[in-house]
N, C-alpha and C positions, 0 to 999 in steps of 0.2 A: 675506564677503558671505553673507547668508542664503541657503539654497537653496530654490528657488521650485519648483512641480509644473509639470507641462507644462501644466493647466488653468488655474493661477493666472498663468503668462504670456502663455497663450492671451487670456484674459479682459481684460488689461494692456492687450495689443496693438492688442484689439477695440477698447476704450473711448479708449486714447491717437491710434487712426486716427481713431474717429468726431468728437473734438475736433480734431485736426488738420483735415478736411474745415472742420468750423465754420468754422477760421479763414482759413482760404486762399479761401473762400466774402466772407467781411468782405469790404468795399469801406472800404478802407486811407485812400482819399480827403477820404472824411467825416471821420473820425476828425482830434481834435489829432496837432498833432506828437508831443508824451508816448506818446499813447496809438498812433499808429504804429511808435515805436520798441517798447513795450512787445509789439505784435503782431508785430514782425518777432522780433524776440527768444525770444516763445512758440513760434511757429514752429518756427526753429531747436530748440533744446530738445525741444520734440516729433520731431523728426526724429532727434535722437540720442537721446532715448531707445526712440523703435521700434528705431533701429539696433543697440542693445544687447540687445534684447528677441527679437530676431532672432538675432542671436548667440549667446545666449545656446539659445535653442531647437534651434540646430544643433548645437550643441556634445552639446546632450542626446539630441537624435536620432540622432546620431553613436553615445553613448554605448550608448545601447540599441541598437544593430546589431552593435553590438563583443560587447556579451553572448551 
């Protein structure tokens, strides 16, 4: 896996939460059935990847206290 900087998953995190809000914001209602699977789907997806992103940042925060 590429190794990423604390900034460049900082930045990740910022921009993959401000999309998540968007979507949890959607009123799921309007939307076709398509297009509400499609958004439960994004959804999830954005939730694990913040969760990796998170992970990933502890690991590295970790790392630098070890040093």
């Amino acid at each position: 896996m590429q190794d990423f900087t604390t900034e460049e998953l900082s930045e990740a995190h910022r921009a993959l939460l401000s999309a998540l809000r968007k979507c949890e914001k959607m009123d799921a209602e309007k939307l076709g059935k398509s297009q509400q699977t499609l958004l439960e789907r994004r959804i999830a997806a954005l939730k694990v990847a913040l969760a990796l992103i998170e992970k990933e940042q502890t690991v590295k925060e970790c790392n630098a206290t070890a040093l």
